[in-house]
Backbone bond lengths (Angstrom), bond angles and torsions (degrees), N, CA, C in turn:
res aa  C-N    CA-C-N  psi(-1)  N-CA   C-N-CA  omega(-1)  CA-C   N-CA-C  phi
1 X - - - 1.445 - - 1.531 108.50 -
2 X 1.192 126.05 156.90 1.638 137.28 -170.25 1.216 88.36 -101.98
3 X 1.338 100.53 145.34 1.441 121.11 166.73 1.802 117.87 -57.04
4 X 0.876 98.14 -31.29 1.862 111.79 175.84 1.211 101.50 -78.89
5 X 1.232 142.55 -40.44 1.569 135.48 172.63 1.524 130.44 -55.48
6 X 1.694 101.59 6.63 1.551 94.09 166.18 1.316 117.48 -159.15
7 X 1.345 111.90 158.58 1.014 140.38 -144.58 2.020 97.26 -68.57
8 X 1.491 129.11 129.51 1.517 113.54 172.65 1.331 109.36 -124.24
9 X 1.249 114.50 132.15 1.784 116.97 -155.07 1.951 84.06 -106.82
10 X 1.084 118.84 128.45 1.219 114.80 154.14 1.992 127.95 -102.66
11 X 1.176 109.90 141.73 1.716 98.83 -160.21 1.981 97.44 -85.36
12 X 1.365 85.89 170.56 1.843 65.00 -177.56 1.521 102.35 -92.38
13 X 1.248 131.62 -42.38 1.150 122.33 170.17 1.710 124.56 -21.45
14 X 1.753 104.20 -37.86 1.780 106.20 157.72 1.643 128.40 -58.25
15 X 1.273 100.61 -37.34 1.373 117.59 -178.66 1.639 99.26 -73.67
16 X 1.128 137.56 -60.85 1.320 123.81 167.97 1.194 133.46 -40.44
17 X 1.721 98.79 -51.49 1.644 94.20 150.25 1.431 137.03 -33.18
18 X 1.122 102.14 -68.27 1.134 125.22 -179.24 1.673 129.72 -60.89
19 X 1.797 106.21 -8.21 1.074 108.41 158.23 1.847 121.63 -97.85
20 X 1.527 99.07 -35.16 1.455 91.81 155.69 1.390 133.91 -53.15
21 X 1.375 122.11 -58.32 1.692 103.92 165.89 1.281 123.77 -51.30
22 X 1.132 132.25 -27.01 1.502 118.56 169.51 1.410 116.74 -72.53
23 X 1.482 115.83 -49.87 1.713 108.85 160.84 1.234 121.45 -49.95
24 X 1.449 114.65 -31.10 1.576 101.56 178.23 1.361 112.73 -86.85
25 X 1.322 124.11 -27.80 1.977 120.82 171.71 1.019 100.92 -73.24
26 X 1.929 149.29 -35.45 1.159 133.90 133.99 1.254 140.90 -29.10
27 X 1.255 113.15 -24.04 1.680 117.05 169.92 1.362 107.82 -68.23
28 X 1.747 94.35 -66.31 1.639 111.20 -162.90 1.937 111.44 -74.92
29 X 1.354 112.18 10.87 1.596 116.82 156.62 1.681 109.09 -98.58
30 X 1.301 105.79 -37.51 1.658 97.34 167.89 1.522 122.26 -74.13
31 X 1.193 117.77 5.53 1.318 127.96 -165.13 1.600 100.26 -113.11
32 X 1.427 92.86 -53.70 1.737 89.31 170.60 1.527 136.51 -69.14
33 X 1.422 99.34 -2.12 1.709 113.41 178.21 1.573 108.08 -110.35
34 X 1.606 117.53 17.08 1.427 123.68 -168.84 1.651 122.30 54.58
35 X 1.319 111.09 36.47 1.240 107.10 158.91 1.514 126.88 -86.72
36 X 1.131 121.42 141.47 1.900 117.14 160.34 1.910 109.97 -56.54
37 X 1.469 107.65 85.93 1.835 104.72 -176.31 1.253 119.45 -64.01
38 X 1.277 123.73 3.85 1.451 124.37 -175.80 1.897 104.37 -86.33
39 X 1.559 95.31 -73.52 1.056 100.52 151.63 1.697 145.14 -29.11
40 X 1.516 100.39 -39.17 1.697 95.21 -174.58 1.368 93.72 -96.37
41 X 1.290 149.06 -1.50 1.151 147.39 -174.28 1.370 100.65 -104.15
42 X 1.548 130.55 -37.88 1.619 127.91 162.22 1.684 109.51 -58.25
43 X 0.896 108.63 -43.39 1.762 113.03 174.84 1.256 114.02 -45.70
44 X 1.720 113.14 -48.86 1.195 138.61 171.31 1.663 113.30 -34.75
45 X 1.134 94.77 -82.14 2.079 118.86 172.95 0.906 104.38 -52.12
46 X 1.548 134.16 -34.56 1.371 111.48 -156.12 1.695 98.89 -89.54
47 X 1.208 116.31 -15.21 1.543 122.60 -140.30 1.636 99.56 -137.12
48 X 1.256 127.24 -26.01 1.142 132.69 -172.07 1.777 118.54 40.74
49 X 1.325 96.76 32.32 1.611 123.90 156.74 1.162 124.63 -35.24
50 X 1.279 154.46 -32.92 1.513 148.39 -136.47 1.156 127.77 11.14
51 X 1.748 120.35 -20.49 0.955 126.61 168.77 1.574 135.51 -56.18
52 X 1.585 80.87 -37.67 1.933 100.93 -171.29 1.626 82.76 -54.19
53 X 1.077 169.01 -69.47 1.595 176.25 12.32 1.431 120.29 151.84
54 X 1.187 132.79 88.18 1.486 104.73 -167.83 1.944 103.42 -66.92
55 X 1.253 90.07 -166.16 1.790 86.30 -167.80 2.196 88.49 -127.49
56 X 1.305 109.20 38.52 1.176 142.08 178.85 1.251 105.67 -81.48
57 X 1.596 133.53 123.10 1.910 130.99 -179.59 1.836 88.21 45.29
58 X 1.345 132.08 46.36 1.474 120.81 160.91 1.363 110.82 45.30
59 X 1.228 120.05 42.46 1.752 137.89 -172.79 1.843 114.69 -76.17
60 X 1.925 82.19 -42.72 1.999 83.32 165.40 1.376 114.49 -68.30
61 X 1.068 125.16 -31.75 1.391 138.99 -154.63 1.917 108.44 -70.21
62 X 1.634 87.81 -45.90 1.226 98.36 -171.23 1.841 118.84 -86.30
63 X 1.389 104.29 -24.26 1.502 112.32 -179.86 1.634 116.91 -64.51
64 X 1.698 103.57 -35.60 1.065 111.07 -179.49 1.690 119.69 -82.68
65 X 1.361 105.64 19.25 1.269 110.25 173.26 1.754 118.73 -108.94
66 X 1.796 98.44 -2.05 1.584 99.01 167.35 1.388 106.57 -91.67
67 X 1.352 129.48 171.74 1.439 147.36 165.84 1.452 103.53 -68.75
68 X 1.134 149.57 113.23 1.177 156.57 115.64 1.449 105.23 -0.40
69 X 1.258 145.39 -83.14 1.252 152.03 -178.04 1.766 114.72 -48.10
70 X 1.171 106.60 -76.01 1.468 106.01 163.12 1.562 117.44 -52.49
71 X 1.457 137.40 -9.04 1.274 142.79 166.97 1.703 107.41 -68.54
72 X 1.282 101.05 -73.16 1.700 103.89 162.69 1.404 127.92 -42.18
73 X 1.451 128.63 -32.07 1.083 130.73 -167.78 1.948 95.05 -84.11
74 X 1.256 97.23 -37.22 1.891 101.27 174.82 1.281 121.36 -66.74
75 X 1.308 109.20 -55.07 1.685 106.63 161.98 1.392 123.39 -49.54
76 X 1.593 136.44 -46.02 1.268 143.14 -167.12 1.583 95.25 -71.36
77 X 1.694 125.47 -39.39 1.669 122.18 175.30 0.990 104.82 -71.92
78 X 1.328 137.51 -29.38 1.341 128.72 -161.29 1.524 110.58 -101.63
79 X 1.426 134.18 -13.04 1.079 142.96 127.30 1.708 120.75 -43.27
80 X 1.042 108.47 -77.68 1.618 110.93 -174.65 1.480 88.37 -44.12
81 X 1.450 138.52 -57.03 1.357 108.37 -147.92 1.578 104.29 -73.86
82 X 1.472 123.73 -49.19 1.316 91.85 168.02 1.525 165.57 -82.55
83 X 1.591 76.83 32.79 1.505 103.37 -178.87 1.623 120.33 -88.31
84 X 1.628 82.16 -24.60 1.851 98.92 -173.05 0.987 85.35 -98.06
């Protein structure tokens, strides 16, 4: 069978995964080049800049491969829940 002949279900729990390690190897490359990462990563979302990003461990490369929209919608659940 070809690799193109089937169907690949991804779970979302991967996708969450999978956005935390990139925010977090995104943190810890803005962190290692002396940036404030909270900040250059809010610059990021708010602005969809690439710049705010250094291009440090391929950190631009990789941020711009999450959804912006579905990023916010994860943080705002993942806030509320441990708020409640």
């Amino acid at each position: 069978m070809d690799d193109l002949d089937f169907t690949r279900k991804f779970n979302v729990v991967d996708k969450k995964i999978g956005t935390r390690e990139i925010l977090s190897s995104v943190y810890d490359s803005l962190k290692l080049k002396g940036y404030n990462p909270i900040n250059q990563i809010v610059g990021y979302i708010l602005s969809e800049d690439p710049t705010y990003i250094t291009n440090y461990n391929n950190a631009r490369a990789l941020i711009t491969r999450i959804d912006r929209d579905e990023l916010l919608q994860e943080l705002v659940i993942s806030y509320l829940e441990k708020d409640g």
